[in-house]
KEZAVO-913675 format. One record per residue: residue in one letter; x, y, z of N, C-alpha, C in turn. Coordinates in steps of 0.05 Angstrom, whole numbers, plus 32768, in hexadecimal, padded with zeros to 4 digits. Layout:
% KEZAVO-913675
AXYZXYZXYZ
...
This chain:
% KEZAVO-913675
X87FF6C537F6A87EB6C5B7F5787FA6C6D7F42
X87F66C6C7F2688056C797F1287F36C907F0B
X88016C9F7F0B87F86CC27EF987DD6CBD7EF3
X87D96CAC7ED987C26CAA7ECE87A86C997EDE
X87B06C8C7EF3879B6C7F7EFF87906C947F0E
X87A26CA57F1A879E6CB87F3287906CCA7F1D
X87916CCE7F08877D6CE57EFC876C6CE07EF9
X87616CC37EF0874A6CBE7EF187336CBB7F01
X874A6CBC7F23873C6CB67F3B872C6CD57F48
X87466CEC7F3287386CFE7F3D871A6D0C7F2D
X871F6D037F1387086D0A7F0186EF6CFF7F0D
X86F06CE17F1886D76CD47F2886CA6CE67F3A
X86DE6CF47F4C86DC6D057F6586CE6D1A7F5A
X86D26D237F4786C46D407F3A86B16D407F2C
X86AC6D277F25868C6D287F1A86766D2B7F24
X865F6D387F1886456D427F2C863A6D287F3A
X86326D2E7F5086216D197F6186146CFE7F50
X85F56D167F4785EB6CF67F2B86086CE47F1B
X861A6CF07F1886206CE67F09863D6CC47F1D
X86366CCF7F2886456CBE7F4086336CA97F53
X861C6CBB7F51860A6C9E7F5B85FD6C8E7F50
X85FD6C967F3486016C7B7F19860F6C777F11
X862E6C7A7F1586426C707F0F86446C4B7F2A
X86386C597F3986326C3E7F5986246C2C7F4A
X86166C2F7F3885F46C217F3985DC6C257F47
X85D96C3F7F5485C96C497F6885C36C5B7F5C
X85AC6C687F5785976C7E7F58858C6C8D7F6B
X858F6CA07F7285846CAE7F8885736CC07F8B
X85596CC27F8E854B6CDA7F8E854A6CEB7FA9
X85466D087FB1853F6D117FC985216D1A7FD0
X851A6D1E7FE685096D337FE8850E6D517FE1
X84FF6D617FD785066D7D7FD785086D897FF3
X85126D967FF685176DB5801385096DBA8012
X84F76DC4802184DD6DCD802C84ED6DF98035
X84E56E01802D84EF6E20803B84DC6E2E804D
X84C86E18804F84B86E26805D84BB6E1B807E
X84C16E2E808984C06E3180A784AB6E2980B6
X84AE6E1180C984906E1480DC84876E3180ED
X846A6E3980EA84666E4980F984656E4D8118
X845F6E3A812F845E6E378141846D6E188144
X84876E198150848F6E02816084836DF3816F
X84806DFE8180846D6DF7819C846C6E0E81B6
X84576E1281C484526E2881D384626E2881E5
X846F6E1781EC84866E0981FF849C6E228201
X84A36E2681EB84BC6E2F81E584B56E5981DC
X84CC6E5F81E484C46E7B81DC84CE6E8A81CB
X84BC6E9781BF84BA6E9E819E84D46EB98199
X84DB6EC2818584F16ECB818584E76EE5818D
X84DB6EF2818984CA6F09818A84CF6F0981B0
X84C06EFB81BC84C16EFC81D584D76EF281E1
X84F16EEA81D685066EF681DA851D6F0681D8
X85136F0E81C385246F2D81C185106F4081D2
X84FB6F4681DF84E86F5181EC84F66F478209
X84FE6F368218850E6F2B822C85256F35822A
X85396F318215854F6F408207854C6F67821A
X853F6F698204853F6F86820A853A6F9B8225
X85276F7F822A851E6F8B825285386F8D8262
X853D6F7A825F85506F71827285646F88826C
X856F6F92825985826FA68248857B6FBF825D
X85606FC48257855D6FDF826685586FDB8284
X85566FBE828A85626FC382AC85436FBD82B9
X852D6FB482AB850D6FA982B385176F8E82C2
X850B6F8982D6850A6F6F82E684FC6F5B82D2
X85026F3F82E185016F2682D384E76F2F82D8
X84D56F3782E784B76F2982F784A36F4A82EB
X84AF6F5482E084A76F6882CF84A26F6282AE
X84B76F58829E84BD6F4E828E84A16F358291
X84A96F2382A384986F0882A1847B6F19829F
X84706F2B82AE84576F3482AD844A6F3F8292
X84606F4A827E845B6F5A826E84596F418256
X84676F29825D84636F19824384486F108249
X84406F05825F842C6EF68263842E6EE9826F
């Protein structure tokens, strides 16, 4: 590959996305990101709150069956 081919291969490389996926013949649209967080997962699973509250028992030396009582 000569100097000048290779520069051109790298200018391809550096062009913004749109402009690379119509350079294909392809158009691409996305969905937007959502930032919003689900509020409840599922009750299954335990919430961060009640485990840093597990976290901390356990720290000061409270039994598992103490802890389990106090979550619920």
């Amino acid at each position: 590959m000569s100097n000048t081919e290779n520069q051109s291969a790298n200018r391809d490389a550096l062009a913004p996305w749109p402009d690379r996926e119509k350079a294909h013949g392809r158009e691409t649209t996305y969905a937007p990101i959502s930032r919003i967080a689900p509020t409840v997962i599922s009750p299954r699973y335990l919430s961060e709150d009640e485990r840093v509250h597990i976290a901390d028992a356990l720290h000061a030396g409270t039994s598992l069956r103490q802890t389990a009582a106090a979550l619920g």
